[in-house]
C-alpha positions as CSV (number, residue, x, y, z in Angstrom):
1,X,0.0,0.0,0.0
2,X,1.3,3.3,-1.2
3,X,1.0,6.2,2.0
4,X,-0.1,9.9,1.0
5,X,3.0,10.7,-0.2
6,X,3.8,8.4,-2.5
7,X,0.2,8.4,-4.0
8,X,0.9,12.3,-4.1
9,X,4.6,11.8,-6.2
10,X,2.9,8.9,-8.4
11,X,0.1,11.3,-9.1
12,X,2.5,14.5,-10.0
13,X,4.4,12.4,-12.4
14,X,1.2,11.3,-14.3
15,X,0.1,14.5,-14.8
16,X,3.5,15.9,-15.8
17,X,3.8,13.3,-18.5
18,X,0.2,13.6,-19.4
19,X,0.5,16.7,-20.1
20,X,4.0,16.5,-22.1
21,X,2.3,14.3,-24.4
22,X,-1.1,15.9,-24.8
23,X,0.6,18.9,-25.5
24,X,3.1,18.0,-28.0
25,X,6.4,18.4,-26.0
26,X,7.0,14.6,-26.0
27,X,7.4,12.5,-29.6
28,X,5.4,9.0,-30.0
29,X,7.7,6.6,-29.6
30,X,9.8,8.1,-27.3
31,X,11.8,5.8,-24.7
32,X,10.8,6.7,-20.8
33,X,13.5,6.4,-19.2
34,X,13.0,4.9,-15.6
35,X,16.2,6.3,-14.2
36,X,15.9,9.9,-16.0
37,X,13.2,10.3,-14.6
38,X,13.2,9.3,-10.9
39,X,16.0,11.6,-11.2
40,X,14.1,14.7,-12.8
41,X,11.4,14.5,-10.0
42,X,13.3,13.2,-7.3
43,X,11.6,10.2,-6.2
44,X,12.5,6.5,-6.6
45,X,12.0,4.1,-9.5
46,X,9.3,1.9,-8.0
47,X,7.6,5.3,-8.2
48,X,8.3,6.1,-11.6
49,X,7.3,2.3,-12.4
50,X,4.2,2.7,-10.7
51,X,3.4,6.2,-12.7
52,X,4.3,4.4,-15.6
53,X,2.0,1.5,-15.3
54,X,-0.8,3.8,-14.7
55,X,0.1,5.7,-18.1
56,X,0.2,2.6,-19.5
57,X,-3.7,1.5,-18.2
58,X,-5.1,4.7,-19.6
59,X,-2.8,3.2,-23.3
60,X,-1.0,6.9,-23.0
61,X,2.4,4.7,-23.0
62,X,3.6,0.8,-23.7
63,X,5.4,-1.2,-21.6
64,X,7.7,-3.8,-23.7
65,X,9.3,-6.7,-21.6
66,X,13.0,-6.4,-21.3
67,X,12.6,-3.0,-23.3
68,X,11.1,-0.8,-21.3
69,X,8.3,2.3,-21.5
70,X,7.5,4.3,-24.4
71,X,5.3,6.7,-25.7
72,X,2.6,5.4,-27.2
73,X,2.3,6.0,-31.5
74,X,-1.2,5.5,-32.1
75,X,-2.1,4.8,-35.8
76,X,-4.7,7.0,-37.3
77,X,-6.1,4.2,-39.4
78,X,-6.3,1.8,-36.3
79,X,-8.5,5.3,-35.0
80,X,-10.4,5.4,-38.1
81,X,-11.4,1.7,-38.1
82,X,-12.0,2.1,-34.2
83,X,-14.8,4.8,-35.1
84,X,-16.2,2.7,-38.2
85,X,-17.2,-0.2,-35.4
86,X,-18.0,2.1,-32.6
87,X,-20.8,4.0,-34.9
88,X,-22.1,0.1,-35.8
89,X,-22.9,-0.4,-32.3
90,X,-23.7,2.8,-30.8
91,X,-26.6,3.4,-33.6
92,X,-28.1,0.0,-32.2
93,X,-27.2,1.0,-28.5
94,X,-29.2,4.5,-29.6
95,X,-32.7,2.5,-30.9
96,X,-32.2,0.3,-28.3
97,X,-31.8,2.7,-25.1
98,X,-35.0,5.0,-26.4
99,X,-36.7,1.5,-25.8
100,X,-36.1,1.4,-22.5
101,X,-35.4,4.8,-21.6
102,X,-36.8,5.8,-17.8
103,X,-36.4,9.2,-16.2
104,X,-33.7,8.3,-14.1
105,X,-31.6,7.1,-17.0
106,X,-32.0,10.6,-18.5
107,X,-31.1,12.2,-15.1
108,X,-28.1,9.9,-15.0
109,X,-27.1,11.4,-18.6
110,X,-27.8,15.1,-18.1
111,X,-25.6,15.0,-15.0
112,X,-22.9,13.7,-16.8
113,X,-23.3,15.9,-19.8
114,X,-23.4,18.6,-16.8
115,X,-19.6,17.0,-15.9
116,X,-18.3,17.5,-19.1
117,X,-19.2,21.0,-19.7
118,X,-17.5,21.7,-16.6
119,X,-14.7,20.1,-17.7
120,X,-14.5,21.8,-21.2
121,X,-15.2,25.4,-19.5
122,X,-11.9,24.8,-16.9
123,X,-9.4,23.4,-19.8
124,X,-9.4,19.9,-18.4
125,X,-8.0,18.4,-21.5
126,X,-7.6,14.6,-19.8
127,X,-10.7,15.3,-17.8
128,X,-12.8,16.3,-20.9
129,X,-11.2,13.4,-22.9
130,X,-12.2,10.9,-20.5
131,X,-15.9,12.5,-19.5
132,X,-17.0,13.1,-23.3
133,X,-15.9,9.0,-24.1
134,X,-17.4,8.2,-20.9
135,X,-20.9,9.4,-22.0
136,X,-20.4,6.3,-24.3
137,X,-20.2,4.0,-21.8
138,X,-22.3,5.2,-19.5
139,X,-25.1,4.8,-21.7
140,X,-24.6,1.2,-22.5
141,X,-24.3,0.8,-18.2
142,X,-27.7,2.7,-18.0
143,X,-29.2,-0.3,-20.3
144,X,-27.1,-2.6,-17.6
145,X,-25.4,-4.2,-20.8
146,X,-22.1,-4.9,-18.9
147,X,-20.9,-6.7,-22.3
148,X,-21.7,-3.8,-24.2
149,X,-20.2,-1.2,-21.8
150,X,-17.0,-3.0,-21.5
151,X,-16.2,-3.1,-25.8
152,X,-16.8,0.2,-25.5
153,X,-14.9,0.8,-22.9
154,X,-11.9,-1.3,-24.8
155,X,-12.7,0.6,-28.2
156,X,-13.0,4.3,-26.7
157,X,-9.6,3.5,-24.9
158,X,-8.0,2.4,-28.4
159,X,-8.8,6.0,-29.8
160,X,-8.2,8.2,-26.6
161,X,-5.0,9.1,-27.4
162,X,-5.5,10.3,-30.7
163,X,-8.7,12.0,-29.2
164,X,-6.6,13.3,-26.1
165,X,-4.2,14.9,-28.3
166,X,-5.7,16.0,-31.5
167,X,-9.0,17.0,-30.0
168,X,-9.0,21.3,-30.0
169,X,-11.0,22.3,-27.2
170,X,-13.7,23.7,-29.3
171,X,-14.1,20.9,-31.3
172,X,-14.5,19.3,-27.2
173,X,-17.8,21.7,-26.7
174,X,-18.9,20.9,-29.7
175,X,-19.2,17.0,-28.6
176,X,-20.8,18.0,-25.4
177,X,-23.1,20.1,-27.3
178,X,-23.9,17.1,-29.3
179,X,-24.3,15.3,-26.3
180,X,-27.0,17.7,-24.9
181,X,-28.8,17.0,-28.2
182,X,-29.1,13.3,-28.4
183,X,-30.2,13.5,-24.3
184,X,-32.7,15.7,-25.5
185,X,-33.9,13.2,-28.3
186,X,-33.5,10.0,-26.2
187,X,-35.7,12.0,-23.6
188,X,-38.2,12.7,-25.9
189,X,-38.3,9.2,-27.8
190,X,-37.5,10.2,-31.0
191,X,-36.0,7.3,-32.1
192,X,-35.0,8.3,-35.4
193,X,-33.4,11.5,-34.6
194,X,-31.6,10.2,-31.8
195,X,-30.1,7.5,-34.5
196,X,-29.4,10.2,-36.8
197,X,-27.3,12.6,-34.5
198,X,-25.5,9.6,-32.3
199,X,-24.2,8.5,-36.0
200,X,-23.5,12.7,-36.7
201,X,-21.8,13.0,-33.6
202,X,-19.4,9.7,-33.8
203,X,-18.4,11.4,-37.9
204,X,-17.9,14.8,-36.7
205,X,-15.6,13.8,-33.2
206,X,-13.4,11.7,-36.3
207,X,-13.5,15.2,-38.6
208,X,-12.8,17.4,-35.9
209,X,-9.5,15.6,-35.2
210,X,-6.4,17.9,-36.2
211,X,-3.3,16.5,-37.0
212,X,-0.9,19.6,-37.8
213,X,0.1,20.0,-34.5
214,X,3.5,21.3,-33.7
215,X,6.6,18.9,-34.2
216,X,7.4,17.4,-30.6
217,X,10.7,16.4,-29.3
218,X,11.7,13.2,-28.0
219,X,14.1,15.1,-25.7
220,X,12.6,14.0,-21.9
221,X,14.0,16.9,-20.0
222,X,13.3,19.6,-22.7
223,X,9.5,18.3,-22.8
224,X,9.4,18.0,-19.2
225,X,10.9,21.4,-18.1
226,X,8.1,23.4,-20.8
């Protein structure tokens, strides 16, 4: 069991390389070195491992046996592909949640879309990224589809990091605005249009991903001291 501290360290060094990544300062495929960087924010490496693994959960990183941690280069066909299945199944999840939809489902949803907007407003970039995916999955839980919610899960987690750093924060409100419109459609049981602007809302999250960023460096300190 980790005490305060270390869950406090462990937590600063996700956020730093979060944020290295999602802003560009770090290159896909660059090597983590365990040892640079226990040494950069002075704590040990079963810190840095631990940091590391948890990076490596959210797919931000890969760990390779006897090779070590690197930043993860996601494939913007594997993304594509990923949003091709993910509109398959959430137009059936759509028809089939206005089926069953209750007021407390629709509560459930609005409070989340509530979350996200939150998130957008205050620049939460991971935050956002992980609310706006969540809506996903949380309506698939709402229908108590466990099967369901976990592919999801596993296919929204295959595309975050494309989403985490190409996503522009309007194209962020944009989704949560979408959001508020297919909650107002499953509300109202309009079957059709909430088909219609679930499969609109999976297409324009795909368009609105940019990928002229600026060129990062695989330099660790340089990205880490911006």
């Amino acid at each position: 069991m980790m005490n305060a501290m270390e869950t406090s360290s462990t937590a600063q060094i996700v956020g730093s390389l979060t944020r290295a990544i999602v802003e560009h300062r770090l290159r896909p495929g660059t090597k983590l070195a365990e040892q640079k960087l226990a040494d950069h924010f002075g704590v040990s490496r079963t810190l840095v491992r631990q940091a590391l693994f948890q990076l490596s959960q959210n797919r931000l990183i890969r760990l390779e046996p006897a090779r070590g941690a690197f930043v993860a280069a996601p494939s913007v066909d594997e993304a594509k592909q990923v949003f091709a299945v993910r509109r398959m199944l959430e137009v059936e999840m759509t028809r089939a949640f206005v089926r069953q939809v209750t007021p407390g489902k629709i509560k459930a949803l609005r409070e989340h879309v509530a979350q996200e907007k939150q998130a957008v407003a205050n620049q939460d970039v991971p935050g956002r990224t992980e609310l706006l995916g969540d809506f996903h999955v949380r309506m698939a839980e709402l229908m108590h589809n466990h099967v369901l919610a976990e592919l999801l899960r596993e296919l929204i987690s295959r595309c975050a990091l494309i989403t985490l750093m190409y996503q522009s924060t309007t194209a962020a409100a944009h989704s949560n605005g979408e959001h508020v419109e297919i909650v107002k459609a499953l509300a109202a049981r309009d079957e059709a249009l909430a088909v219609r602007l679930m499969d609109e809302h999976l297409l324009h999250v795909e368009a609105g991903l940019t990928f002229d960023r600026q060129r990062p460096t695989n330099d660790l300190s340089l990205a880490l001291s911006s």
